[in-house]
Each structure stands twice: as C-alpha cells, then as structure tokens.
N, C-alpha and C positions, 0 to 999 in steps of 0.2 A: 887457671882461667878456663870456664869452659865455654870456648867457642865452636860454632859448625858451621862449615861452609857449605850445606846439604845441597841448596838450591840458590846459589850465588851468579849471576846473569851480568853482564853489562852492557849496556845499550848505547852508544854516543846519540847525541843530536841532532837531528834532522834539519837543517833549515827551511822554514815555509811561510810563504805569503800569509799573513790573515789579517780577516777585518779589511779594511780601503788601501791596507799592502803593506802595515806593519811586519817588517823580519824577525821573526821569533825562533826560539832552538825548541826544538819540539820532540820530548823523547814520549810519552806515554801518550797516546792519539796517535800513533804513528802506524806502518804496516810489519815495524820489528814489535811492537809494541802496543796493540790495538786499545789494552787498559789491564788492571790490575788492581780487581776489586777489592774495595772501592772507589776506584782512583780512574777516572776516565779520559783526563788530559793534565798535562804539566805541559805551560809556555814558560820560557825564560827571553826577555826583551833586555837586550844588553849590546846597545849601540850609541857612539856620539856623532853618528851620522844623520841630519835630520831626514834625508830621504828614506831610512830606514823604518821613522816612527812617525812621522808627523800631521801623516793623514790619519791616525788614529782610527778608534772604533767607534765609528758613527751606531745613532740608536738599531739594536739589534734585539730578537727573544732571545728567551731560555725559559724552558719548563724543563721538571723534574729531576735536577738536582742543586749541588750547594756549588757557587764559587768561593775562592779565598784567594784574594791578590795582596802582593807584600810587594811593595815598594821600597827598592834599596838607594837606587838614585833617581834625581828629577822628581816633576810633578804631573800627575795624571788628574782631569775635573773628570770625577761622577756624576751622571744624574739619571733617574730612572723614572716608573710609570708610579712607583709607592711616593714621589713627590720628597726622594730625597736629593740630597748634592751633596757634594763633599770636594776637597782637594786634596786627594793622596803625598803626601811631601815625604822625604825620604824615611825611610825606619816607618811610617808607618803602613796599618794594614787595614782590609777591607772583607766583611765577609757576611756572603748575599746570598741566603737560603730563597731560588728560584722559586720552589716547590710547583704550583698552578699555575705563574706566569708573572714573569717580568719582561718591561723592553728598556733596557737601559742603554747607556750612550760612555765611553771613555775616551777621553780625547787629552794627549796631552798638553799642558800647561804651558809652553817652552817652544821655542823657536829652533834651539842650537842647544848644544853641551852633551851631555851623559844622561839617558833614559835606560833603566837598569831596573828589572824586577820581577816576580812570578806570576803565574797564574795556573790558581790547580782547580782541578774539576773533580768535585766528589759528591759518588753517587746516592740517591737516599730510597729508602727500602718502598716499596709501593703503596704501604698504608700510608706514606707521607708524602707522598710525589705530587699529590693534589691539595697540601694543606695550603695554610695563607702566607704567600711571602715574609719574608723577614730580614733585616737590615743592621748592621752594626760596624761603625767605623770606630777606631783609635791610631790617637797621634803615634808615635816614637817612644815617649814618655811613658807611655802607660803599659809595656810588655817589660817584666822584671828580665833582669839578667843575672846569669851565672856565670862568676870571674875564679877562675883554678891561674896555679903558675904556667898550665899547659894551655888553656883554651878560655875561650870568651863564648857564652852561650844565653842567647837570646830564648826565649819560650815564649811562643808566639796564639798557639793553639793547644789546648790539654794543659798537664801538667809535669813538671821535671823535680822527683821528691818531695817537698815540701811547700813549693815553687810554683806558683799558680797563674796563667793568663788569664786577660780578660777574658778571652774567646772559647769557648766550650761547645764541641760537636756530641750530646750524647746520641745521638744516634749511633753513630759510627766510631766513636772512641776516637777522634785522632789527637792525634798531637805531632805538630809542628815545631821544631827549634832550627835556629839560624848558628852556623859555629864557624868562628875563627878560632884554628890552631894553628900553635907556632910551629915552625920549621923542626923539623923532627922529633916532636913530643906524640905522645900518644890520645886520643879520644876512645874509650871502651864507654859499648852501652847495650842496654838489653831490650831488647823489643818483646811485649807482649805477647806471650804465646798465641796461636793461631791468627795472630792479627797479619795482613800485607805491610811489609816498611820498606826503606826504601834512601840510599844516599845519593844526595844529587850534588855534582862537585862544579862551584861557577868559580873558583878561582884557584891557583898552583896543580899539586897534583898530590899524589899519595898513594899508600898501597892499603887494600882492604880485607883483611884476613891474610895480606902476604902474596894478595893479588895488584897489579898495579891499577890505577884509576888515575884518568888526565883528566884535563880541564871540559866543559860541557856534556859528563859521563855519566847515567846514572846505573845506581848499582841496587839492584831488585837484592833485597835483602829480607829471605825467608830463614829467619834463623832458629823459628821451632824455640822458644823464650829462650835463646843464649842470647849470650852477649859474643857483642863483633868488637874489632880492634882495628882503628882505624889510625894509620901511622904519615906525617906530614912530610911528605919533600923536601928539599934543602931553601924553598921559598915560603913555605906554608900551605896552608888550605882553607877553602873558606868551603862548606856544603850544608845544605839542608839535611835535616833528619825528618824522614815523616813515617808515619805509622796509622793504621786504623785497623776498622773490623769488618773483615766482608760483607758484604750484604746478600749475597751465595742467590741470586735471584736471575733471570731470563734480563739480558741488556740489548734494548733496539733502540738504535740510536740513528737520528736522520737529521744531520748538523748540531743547529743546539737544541734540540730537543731528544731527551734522552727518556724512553718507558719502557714497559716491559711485553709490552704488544702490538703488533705492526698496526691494528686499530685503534690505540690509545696514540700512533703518532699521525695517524690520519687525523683523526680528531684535532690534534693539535695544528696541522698545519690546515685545519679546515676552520677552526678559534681563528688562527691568526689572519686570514686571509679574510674571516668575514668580520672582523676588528669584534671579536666575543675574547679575543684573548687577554687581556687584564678584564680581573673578575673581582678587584677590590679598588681600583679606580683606576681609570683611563688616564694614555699619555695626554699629558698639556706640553706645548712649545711655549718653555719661556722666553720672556722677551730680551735682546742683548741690553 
C-alpha cells in the first residue's frame, strides 16, 4: 500500500456562536485553522438542545464563494433573494454557488430533538467570484451509495469510480462522501494529487495512517496522490471525506464576504449597505 503521512495535521473543534447563536464545532475558519485552499469554513451543528439551534440563521449575505450544507438529522427551511425555498430533511443536501451575491435565510424546521449537519465554505477563483448565483437542492434519494462488507459510503459531491452525484463543483474538483465504518475494518482512499483533502470524524474514533483521530477532529490530509488508511475503533466511525483543487489566489475575507482585494470587499460591503447587493433580483419577504 503506498501511503505518506508527509503533511498529516489534526485540528479538534472549536465551539462558536454563529448566526442569532447557533453552537457549531468549527475546525477550518478557526485561528488553528484560518482555511485550506479551497476550503474556507467547515461548521458541524450537532445538538438535541434546542437553545443550541433554534434561533437559527436569520436572512444574511455571501458574495464570492460556494456553500454546501448536508443535513444528517432534523429539518432546516431555505430561502433566499434567487426566490428559492427548500426544506433540508435529513440525508439530504444543499449547494449555493454565492458568486455576486446572495442574502439567504436558514432557520430550523423543529422545535426540540436532534439538528445534526455541515456546512462548508468553498472558495471560487476570481473570474467567477462575480458570476450569476446558482442553486441546487436534492432529497436523501438522490445521492448513490457504496455498500462494501467494511463500510457504507454516501457520494455526495464529485464522483467515487464509477459512481456519480448529482452535485458537480468543476471549478474546484471537489468531492464530498459521507462514510460509516464498521468497528475495526479498514476504509483506504487516494486523494487526487495536488488537490487539499481532508477527514472530518463526527462519530466513534479511529486511527489515520496509525495516528489516532477522536470524535469532532479533522485530519488535513495532504497525501501527494497516495492513498490513506483509515482504521475504526472498537464502536466504529462515521467522517466525511473531502477533497478539491486549490485555487492558489490572494484570500480577503471580511465575514461572509470573501475576495481577493480589500477594495473588491469594500465594494461589497458598500452593495450591501446601499441595498445594490442582489444584482439579479432583490429580497421579497414572503408572507407566513
């Protein structure tokens, strides 16, 4: 097997307020972890407290890059200024190319129980940071899965061999899969040479190349196209896989507005304050 553990990191999670005071584990936007081109935030919301979630994410911007939320429990409603909605329900995912400007709103569905899911921020190269929003939701249903006697693997974004999701970043190559392994079996995988990848562990624990990895850890995995060897605890492991292609460009970022020059984020926070900021239709308040 050839694995290298050249540039192998582990980060735990951060707990942080965000949004109107949602608790989120916050490894990459962090100050261990400022980003990881192209990758400029990972939230994990994983609480059955409702003070934890409930006040949700009232309408807020984003210019100049992509969201991708994957809902694993509960229900989160979208709506934004592109005049869509959605109901996020569990397994499924949501992915919101900002690029020029959105103001969208997430507010969970739910009163009480289990709200459980991601949120990753990825960044898009400066010829497209200004192109025209774009939107794409799907259910649970519609991401194939891979079932081995070791693991269960969801493929969410990209593709896994022959294995195709809906969801396609070609800008940035990513791909996304969601894995349950069983108690002590093995997951090996090879990430794209010179791409950023990346394990994120939300359930049991495990060791990764022989390193150990606990629960809310992620593991910056620059493996130079080997392949890693990811071994399960005597509970199992449940972690994302992600991967992309840097975008190797100048990153200012000033909340959610991410560019690549402190003038293109003046601009932006000078759109949003003189309401110039949607530039292919303005928010409406719908009615309850």
């Amino acid at each position: 097997m050839n694995t290298s553990a050249s540039a192998v990191r582990i980060i735990p999670a951060t707990a942080v307020r965000e949004g109107a005071g949602v608790m989120v584990h916050r490894t990459i936007g962090t100050a261990a972890l400022r980003n990881y081109d192209p990758f400029l935030l990972l939230d994990h919301i994983s609480s059955d407290n409702p003070d934890d979630y409930i006040a949700g994410f009232p309408p807020h911007p984003h210019r100049g890059f992509v969201t991708f939320t994957y809902m694993l429990d509960g229900c989160m409603q979208h709506q934004d200024s592109m005049g869509n909605t959605g109901n996020l329900e569990p397994g499924s995912a949501q992915w919101m190319k900002a690029a020029s400007g959105v103001i969208h709103s997430e507010m969970p569905k739910q009163e009480n129980g289990l709200l459980r899911g991601f949120q990753l921020w990825i960044n898009l190269p400066a010829a497209s940071k200004m192109d025209h929003p774009e939107y794409q939701e799907f259910p649970a249903a519609a991401f194939p899965v891979v079932e081995t006697g070791d693991y269960r693997l969801k493929v969410l974004i990209g593709r896994l061999g022959d294995v195709t999701a809906p969801i396609r970043d070609d800008l940035t190559q990513v791909t996304y899969f969601d894995v349950e392994l069983r108690p002590g079996r093995h997951f090996q995988h090879g990430l794209p040479a010179q791409n950023a990848g990346f394990v994120y562990v939300f359930e049991g624990n495990g060791q990764f190349n022989g390193q150990g990895v606990v629960q809310h850890s992620l593991v910056m995995a620059d493996m130079d196209g080997g392949i890693f060897d990811f071994v399960a605890g005597k509970e199992g492991a449940r972690f994302i896989v992600v991967s992309g292609k840097p975008v190797r460009e100048p990153i200012v970022q000033h909340g959610p507005f991410v560019m690549n020059t402190r003038e293109e984020i003046d601009q932006a926070l000078q759109d949003y304050q003189s309401n110039q900021f949607v530039r292919d239709r303005a928010w409406v308040k719908r009615k309850q």
